[in-house]
C-alpha positions in Angstrom: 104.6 103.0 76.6 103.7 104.7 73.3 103.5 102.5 69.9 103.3 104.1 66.6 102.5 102.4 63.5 103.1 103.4 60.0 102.3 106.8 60.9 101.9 108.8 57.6 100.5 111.9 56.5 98.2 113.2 53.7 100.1 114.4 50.5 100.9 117.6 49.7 100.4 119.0 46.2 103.5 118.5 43.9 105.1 117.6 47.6 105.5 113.7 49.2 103.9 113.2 52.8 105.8 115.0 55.4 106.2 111.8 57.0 105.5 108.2 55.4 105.5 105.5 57.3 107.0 105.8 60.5 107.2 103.1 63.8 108.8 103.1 66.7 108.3 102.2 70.3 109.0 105.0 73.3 109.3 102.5 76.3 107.7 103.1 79.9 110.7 103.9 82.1 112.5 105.9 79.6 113.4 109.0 77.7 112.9 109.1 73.8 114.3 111.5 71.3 112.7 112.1 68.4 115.4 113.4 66.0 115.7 115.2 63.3 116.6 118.6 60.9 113.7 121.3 60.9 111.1 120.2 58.4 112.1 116.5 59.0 108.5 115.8 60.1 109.1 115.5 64.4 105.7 117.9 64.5 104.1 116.5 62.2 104.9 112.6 63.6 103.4 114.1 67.4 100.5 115.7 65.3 99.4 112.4 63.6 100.5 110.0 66.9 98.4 112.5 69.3 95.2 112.7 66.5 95.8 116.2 66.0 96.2 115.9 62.1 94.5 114.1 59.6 96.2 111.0 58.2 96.8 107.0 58.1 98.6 104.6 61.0 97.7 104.8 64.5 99.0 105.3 68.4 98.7 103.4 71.2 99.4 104.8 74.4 99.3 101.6 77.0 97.7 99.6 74.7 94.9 102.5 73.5 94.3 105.1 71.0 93.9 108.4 72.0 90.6 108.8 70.8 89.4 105.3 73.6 90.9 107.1 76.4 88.1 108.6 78.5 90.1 111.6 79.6 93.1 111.9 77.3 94.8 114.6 79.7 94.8 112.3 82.2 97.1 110.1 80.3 98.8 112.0 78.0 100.9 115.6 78.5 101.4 117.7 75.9 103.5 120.7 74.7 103.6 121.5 71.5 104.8 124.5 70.1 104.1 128.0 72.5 102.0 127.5 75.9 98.2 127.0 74.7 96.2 129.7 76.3 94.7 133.1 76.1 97.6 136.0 76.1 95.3 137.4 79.0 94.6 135.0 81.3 96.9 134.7 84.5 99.3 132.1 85.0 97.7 130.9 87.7 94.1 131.2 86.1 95.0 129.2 83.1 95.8 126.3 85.1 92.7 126.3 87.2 90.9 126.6 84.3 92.9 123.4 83.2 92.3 121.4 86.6 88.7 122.0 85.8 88.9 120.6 82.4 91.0 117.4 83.8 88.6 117.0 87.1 91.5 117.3 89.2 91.4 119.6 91.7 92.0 123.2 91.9 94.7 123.0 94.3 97.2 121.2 91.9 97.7 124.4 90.3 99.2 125.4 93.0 101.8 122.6 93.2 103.1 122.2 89.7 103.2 126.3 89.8 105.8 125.4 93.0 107.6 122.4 91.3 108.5 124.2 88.1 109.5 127.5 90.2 106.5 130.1 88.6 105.2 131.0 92.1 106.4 134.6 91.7 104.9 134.8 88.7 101.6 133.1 89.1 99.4 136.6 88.7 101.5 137.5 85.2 99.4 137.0 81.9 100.4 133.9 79.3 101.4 137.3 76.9 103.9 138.5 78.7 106.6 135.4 80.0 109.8 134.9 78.5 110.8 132.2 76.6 112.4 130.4 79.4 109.2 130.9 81.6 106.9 129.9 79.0 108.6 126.5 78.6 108.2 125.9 82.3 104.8 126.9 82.5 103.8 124.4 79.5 105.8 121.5 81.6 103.4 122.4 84.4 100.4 122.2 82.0 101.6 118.7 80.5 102.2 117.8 84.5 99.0 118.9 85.7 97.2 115.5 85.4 99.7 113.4 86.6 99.8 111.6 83.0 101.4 108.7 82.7 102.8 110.1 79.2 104.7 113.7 78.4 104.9 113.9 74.8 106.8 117.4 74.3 108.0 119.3 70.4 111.1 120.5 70.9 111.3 121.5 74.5 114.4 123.1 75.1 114.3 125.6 71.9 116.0 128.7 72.7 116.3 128.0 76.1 119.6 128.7 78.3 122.3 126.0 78.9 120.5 126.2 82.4 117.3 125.8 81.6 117.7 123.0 79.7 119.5 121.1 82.2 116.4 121.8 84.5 113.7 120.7 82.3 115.8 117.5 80.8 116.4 117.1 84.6 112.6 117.0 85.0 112.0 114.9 82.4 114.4 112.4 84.0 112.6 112.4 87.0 109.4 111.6 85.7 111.2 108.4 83.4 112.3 107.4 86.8 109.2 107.3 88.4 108.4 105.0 85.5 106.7 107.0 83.2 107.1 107.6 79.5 108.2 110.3 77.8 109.0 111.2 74.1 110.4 114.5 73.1 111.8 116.2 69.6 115.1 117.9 69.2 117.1 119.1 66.0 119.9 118.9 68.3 122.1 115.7 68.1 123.9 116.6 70.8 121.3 117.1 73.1 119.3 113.7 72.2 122.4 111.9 72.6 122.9 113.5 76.2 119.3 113.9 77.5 117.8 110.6 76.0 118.1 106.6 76.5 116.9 106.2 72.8 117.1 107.9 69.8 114.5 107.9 66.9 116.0 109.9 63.5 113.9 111.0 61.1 114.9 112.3 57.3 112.5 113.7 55.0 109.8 112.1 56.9 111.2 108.6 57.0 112.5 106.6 59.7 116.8 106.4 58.9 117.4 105.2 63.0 116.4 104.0 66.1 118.9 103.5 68.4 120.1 103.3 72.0 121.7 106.5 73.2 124.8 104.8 73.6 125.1 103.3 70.5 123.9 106.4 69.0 126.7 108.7 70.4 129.4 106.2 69.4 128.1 105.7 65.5 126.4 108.9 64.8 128.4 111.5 66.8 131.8 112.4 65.4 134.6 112.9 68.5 136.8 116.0 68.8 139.0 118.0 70.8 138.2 121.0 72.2 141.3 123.6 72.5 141.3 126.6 74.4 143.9 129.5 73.3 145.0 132.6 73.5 147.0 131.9 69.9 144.4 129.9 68.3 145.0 131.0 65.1 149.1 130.0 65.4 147.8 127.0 66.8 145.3 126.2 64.2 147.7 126.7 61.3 150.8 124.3 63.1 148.3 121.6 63.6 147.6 121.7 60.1 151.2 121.6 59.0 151.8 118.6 61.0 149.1 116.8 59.2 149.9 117.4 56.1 153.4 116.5 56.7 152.3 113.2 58.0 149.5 112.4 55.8 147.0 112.3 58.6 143.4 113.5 57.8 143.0 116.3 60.7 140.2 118.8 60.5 140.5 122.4 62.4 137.6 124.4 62.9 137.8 127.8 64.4 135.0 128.8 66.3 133.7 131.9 68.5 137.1 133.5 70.2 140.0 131.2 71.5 138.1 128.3 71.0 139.4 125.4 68.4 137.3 122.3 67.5 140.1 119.5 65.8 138.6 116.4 63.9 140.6 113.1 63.7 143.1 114.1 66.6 144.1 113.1 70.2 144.6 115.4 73.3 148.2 113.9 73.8 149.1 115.0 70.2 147.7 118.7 70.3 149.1 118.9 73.7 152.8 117.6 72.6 152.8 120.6 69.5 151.3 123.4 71.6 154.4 122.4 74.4 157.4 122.4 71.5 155.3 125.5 70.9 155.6 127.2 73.7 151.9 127.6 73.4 149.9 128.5 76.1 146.4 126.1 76.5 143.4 127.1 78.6 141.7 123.7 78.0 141.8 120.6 76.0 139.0 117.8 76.5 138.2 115.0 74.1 134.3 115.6 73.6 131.4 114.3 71.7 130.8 116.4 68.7 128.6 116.9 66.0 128.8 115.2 62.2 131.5 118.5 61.6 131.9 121.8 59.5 131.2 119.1 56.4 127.7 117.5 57.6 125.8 120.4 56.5 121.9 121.4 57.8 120.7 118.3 56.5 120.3 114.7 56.9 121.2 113.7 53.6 125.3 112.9 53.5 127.2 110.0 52.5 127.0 106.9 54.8 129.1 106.4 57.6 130.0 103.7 60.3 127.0 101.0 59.7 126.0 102.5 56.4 123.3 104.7 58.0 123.2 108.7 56.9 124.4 111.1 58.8 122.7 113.7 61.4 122.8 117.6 61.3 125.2 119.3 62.5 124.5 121.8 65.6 125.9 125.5 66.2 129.6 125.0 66.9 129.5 124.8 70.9 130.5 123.2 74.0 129.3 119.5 74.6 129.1 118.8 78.3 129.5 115.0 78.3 132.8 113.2 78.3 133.0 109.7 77.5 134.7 107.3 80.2 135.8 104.2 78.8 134.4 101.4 79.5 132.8 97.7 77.6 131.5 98.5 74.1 128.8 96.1 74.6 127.3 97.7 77.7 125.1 101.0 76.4 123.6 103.3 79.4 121.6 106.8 79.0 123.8 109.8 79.7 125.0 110.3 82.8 124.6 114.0 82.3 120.8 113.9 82.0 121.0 111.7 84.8 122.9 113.6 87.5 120.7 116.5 86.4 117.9 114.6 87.5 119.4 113.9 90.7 120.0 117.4 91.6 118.1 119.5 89.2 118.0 122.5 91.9 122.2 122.6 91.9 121.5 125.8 89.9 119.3 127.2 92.3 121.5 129.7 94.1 121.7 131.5 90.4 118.4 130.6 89.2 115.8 131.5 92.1 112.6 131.0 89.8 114.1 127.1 89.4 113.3 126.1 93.5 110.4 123.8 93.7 109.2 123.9 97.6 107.4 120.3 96.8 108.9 116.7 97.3 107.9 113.7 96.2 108.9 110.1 97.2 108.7 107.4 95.0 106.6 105.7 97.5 103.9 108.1 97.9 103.6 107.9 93.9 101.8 105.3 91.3 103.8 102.4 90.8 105.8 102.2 87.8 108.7 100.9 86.2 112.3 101.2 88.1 114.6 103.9 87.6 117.4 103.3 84.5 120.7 102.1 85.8 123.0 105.7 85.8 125.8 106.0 82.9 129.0 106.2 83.1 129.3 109.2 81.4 130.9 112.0 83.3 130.5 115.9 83.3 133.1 118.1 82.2 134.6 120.5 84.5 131.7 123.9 85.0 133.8 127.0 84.4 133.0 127.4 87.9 135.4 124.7 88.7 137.7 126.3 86.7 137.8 129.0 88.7 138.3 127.4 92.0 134.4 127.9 93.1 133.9 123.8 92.6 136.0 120.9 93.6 137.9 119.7 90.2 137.0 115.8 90.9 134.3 113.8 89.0 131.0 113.6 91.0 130.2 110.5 92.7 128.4 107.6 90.8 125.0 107.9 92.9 123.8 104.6 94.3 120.3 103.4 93.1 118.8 104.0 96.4 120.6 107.5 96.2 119.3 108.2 93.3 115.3 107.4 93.8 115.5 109.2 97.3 117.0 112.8 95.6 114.9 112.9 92.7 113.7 116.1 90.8 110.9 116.9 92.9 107.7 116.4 91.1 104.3 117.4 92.1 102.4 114.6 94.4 100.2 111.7 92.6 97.1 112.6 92.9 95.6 109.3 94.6 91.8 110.0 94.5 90.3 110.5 91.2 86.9 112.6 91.1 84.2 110.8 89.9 82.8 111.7 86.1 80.4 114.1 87.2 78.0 116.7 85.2 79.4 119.7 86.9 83.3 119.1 85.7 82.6 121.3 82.3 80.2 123.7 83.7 83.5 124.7 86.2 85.4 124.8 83.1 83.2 126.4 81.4 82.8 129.1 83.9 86.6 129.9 84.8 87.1 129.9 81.0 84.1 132.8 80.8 85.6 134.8 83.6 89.3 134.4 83.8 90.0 137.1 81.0 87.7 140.5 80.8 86.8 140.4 77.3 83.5 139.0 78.5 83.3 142.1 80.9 84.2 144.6 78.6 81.7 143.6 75.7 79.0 143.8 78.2 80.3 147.1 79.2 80.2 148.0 75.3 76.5 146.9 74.9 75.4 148.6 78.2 76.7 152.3 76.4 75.6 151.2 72.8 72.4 150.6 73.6 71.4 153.1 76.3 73.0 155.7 73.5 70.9 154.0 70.8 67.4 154.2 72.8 67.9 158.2 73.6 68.6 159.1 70.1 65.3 156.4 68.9 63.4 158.4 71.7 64.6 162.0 70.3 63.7 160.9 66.9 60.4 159.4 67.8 58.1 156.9 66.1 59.8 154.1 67.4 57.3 151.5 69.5 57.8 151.0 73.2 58.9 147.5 73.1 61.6 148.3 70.3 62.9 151.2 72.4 63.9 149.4 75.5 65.4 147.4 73.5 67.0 150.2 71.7 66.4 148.2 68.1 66.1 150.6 65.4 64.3 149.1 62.6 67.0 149.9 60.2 69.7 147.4 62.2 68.5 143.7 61.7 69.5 142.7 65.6 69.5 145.0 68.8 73.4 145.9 70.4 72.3 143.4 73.0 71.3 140.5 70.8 75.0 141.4 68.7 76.8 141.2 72.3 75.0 138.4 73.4 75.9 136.4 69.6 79.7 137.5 70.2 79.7 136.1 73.6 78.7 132.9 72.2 81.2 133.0 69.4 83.6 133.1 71.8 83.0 130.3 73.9 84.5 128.0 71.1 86.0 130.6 68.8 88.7 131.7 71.7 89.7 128.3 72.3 90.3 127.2 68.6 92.5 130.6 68.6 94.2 130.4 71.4 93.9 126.1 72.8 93.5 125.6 76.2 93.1 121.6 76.6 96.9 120.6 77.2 95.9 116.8 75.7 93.9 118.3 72.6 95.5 120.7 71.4 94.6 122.4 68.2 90.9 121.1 68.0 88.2 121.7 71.3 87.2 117.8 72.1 83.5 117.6 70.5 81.9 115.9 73.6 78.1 116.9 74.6 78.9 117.8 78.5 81.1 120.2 76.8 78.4 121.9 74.5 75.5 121.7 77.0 77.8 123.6 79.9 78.5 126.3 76.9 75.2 126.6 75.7 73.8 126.9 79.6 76.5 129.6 80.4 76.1 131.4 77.4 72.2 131.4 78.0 72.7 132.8 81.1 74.8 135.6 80.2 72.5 136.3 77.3 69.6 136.6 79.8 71.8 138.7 81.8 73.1 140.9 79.4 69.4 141.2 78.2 67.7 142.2 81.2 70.8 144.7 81.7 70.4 146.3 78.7 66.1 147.0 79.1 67.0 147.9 82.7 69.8 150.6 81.8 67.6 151.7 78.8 64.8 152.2 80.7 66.4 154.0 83.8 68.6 156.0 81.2 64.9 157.0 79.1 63.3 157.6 82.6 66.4 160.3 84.0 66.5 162.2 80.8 62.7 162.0 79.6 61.1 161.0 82.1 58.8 158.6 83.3 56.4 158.2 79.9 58.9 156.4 77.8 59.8 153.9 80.7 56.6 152.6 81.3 56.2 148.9 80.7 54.4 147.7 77.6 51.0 146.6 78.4 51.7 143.2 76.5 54.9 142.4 77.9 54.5 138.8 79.1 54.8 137.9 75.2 57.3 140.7 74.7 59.5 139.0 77.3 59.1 135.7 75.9 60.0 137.6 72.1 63.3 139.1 73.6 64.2 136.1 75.9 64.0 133.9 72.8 66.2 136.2 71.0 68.9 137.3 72.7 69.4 133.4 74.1 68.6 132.2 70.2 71.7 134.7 69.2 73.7 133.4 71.8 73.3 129.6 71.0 74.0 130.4 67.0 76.8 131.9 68.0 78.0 129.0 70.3 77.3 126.5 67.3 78.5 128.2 64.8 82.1 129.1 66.0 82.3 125.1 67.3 81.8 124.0 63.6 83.3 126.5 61.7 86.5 127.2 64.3 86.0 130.8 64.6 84.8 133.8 66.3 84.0 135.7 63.3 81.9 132.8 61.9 79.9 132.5 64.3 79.1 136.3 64.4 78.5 135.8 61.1 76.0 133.2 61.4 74.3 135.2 64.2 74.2 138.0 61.5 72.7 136.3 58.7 69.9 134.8 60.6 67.8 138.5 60.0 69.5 139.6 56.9 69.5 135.9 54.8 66.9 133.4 56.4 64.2 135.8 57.5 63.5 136.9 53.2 64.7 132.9 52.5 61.5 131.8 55.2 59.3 134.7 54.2 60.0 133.6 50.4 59.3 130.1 51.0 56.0 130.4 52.9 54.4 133.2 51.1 56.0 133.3 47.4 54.3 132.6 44.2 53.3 128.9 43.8 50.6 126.9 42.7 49.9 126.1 46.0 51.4 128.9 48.9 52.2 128.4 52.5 49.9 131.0 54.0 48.8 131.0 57.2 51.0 128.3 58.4 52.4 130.5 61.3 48.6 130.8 62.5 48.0 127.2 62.1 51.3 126.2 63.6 50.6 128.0 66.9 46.9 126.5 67.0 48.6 123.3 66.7 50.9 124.2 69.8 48.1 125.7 72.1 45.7 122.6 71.7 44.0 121.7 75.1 47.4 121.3 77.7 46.9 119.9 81.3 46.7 122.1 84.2 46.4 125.1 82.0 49.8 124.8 80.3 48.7 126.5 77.2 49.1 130.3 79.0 52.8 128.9 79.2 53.5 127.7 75.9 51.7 130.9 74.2 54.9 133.1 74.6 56.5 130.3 73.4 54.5 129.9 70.2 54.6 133.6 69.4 58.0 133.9 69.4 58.7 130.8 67.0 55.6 132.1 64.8 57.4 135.5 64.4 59.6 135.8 61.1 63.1 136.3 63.3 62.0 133.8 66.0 60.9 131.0 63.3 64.4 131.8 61.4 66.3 131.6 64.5 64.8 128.2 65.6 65.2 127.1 61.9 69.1 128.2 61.9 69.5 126.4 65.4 68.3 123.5 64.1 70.6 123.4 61.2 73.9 124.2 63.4 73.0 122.0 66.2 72.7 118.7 63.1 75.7 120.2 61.6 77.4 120.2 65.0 76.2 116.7 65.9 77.1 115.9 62.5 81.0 116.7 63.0 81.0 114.9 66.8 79.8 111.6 65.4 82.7 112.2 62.0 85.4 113.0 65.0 84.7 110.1 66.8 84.6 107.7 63.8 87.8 108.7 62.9 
């Protein structure tokens, strides 16, 4: 179960907290609706209960923050807002790359991808789903971990009437199975039907927290729905009859032949449209919204139990239809239910909406029992209406009935790996190579710099080691130490762009397995894309001028060492940077400065005017490294020292330094908080 307490955020300027002091309880075995007008404060109540947003109050989910949980993906799914994810990865891609993240294994892509009906779609990019699609693929992102927990913002938004049906249906299923699940709506309507409790927020307050049941009955406002050719005749005699008798009746015409009528009774509409000679399509009692007169708001005078009233929806058709029965006995909506008995009854319209999976209760973790089903019936589907469908009300489904035809989730997965070292190296690596911007930078670097080194050679005066490299000394960093610094950038910068961790969404979790997998695959394309570059340049030197300008530099054990250190050094500032500042640009940026602002700052510092000046300290500090070493190790540690002694290679190490305290700085402030 979830537990928030006095949730509230940081003030605004001139503005109260977007939410102040909100509690409530979303049980295990259960669906919540978290309900309210847009700019309420639903997102911002997920945001501070999932850590996402700065702020006071806390979250337990089974008894533990968020930031306790080991693995919060594990135990928590979330959607929030569009599908996290890089416009270019695959479908497909995006969820390995997630499976990696989690430690579950790469074959559970596979069966959420059948379970939420993508399978067709699996090699399409993130960019370029519909709406409907993208809400099924972030259900399979929230389901990948088989978390005990689906916290979702606004789910349903802009989806079909039949896509809504399917995912509430989904969402049933996992309730059933005795997980919890918490979801926002501005829809009253649709909380009322798709939940078992209702949580209403106002201007960032708590107004309500109520069983659906009792919500429907005190907060919903009944009508009549009235289908007519002469709706506008009919319309205008129902308000004559009211005023005649003094009765408080409310007529609302809405889109075509359609009537919505406050404060009156099927048997009296039906009695005038017969003296009428009125023809009727339909007329069914239904539960409504607040009416025309509720406004977009929250605010509005008190009604039954003194409590506010709730927004009122688009004028349309509510698919739920009260039976009578005790007023003391409160179920969940039988509508939400039966669609999680059958959520494939759409299928034969909706192909992308047949899972090919099936789960038994029994093969799953235990958990609470399934709800008793409501007594709350569908309305007759237009199909019925047109003979396609039997007219009679389905069948209350038994309890055994209904835990043996559940929505068809993807398997438990029953063995958990092991916390092992190589979990965010695989992430690491399928987040590298599931998109070709990677590809195509190198690509760019290859061409920049074997252009770079023919026009140096043309021009002349240009050393041997600086023309494989191609590195004019006009340009403070070669094209392949630039490449191999935006490379780096984007190992964090991409993610705080575009998140890919489903249960951390909007930050990149600061944890050291995490930065030592980036920094080794970043080094390693660094060292790739460095030895690339001097091979291309020299074979591109060698074809057009032959093979004088490709020879190897006589000193090129330490020249290796001075370009290693570089490119790998650009590629690590890059890394750090973007992780602290949350950006690609930044940490280009900080890759940038490292020749144009800490080289003069060093050379300043060391060698300026003083009473006392630092010269010589790049001599004496690599005397100090090459003192007598074992087994001859000071050979090895003498590339080493030249490259730190050099003014680039001792601001690089300098500017490492700083980013990596910085960045360890941040990780201990994160997990503090």
């Amino acid at each position: 179960m979830i537990q928030a307490l006095g949730l509230t955020s940081n003030a605004r300027k001139e503005h109260p907290p977007a939410v102040d002091d909100v509690s409530f309880e979303a049980r295990a075995g259960s669906v919540t609706a978290l309900l309210g007008a847009p700019g309420a404060g639903k997102t911002t109540a997920l945001r501070l209960m999932l850590e996402l947003q700065q702020g006071r109050g806390i979250s337990y989910f089974r008894g533990r923050p968020l930031h306790r949980i080991a693995h919060p993906s594990r135990e928590v799914g979330v959607l929030l807002g569009d599908v996290p994810g890089h416009p270019a990865r695959s479908v497909r891609g995006h969820l390995r790359m997630l499976c990696a993240a989690a430690g579950v294994p790469a074959r559970r892509a596979d069966e959420v991808l059948e379970v939420v009906g993508l399978v067709s779609l699996r090699d399409e990019r993130l960019g370029s789903l519909a709406r409907g699609m993208d809400r099924r693929l972030g259900l399979a992102c929230a389901l990948l971990s088989d978390p005990h927990t689906l916290v979702l913002d606004e789910p349903a938004d802009a989806l079909s009437a039949r896509e809504s049906r399917w995912l509430y249906g989904m969402l049933r299923a996992h309730a059933a199975q005795g997980g919890t699940v918490l979801f926002s709506t501005a829809e009253p309507k649709e909380a009322a039907r798709s939940a078992d409790r209702v949580v209403t927020l106002e201007q960032g307050r708590l107004v309500a927290d109520q069983e659906a049941g009792e919500f429907a009955r005190t907060r919903l406002r009944p009508r009549v729905a009235v289908r007519t050719p002469h709706a506008a005749r009919l319309a205008a005699l129902l308000a004559k009859e009211a005023r005649a008798a003094h009765r408080s009746v409310e007529v609302v015409r809405e889109d075509g032949n359609r009537l919505a009528v406050y404060g009156s009774t099927c048997a009296d509409i039906g009695e005038t449209a017969f003296r009428h000679d009125i023809l009727v399509h339909q007329l069914a009692d239904e539960i409504g919204d607040m009416g025309p007169g509720a406004g977009t708001s929250l605010q509005g005078e008190p009604e039954t139990g003194g409590e506010p009233r709730v927004p009122a929806p688009s004028a349309e058709r509510s698919e739920i239809v009260e039976e009578p029965e005790p007023a003391a006995q409160t179920h969940p909506p039988y509508e939400a239910q039966a669609t999680a008995v059958s959520p494939l009854r759409d299928a034969a319209v909706d192909p992308e909406a047949q899972p090919a999976t099936t789960s038994s209760p029994a093969t799953r973790s235990p958990r609470a029992p399934s709800p008793a089903p409501s007594r709350l019936v569908p309305l007759i589907d237009p199909e019925e209406a047109a003979g396609t469908l039997p007219r009679a009300r389905a069948p209350r489904p038994s309890r055994a009935a209904t835990l043996d035809t559940l929505s068809p989730l993807p398997p438990p997965i029953s063995v958990r790996s092991a916390p092992s070292p190589l979990r965010p190296l695989r992430y690491e690596l399928r987040r590298a190579t599931g998109i070709g911007t990677g590809f195509l930078t190198g690509a760019a670097v290859l061409v920049v710099s074997a252009l770079t080194a023919l026009l140096l050679a043309r021009i002349g005066h240009t050393p041997q080691s600086r023309l494989l490299a191609a590195w004019p000394r006009e340009l403070p960093l070669p094209p392949a130490a630039l490449g191999a610094g935006l490379l780096g950038a984007f190992a964090f910068g991409d993610e705080f762009r575009h998140p890919a961790l489903a249960a951390d969404r909007g930050t990149v979790p600061r944890r050291m397995g995490l930065l030592l997998a980036k920094l080794l695959v970043s080094a390693a394309t660094a060292l790739l894309l460095g030895f690339l570059t001097v091979g291309c340049d020299a074979e591109v030197l060698y074809l057009v001028y032959g093979r004088e300008l490709a020879q190897v530099p006589a000193d090129w054990l330490s020249t290796s060492a001075s370009w290693v250190g570089l490119v790998v050094g650009c590629a690590w500032a890059g890394v750090l940077a973007a992780g602290i500042f949350r950006s690609t640009t930044a940490g280009l940026a900080a890759v940038v400065a490292v020749p144009i602002l800490v080289v003069p700052l060093v050379h300043k510092g060391l060698e300026g005017p003083a009473v006392r000046a630092a010269a010589g300290f790049p001599l004496r500090l690599r005397k100090v490294f090459l003192l007598q070493w074992p087994f001859g190790g000071e050979r090895y540690l003498s590339a080493a020292a030249r490259v730190i002694v050099q003014p680039v290679g001792g601001a690089l190490t300098l500017s490492l330094t700083a980013l990596l305290c910085a960045y360890l700085l941040t990780t201990l402030r994160s997990r503090v908080r």
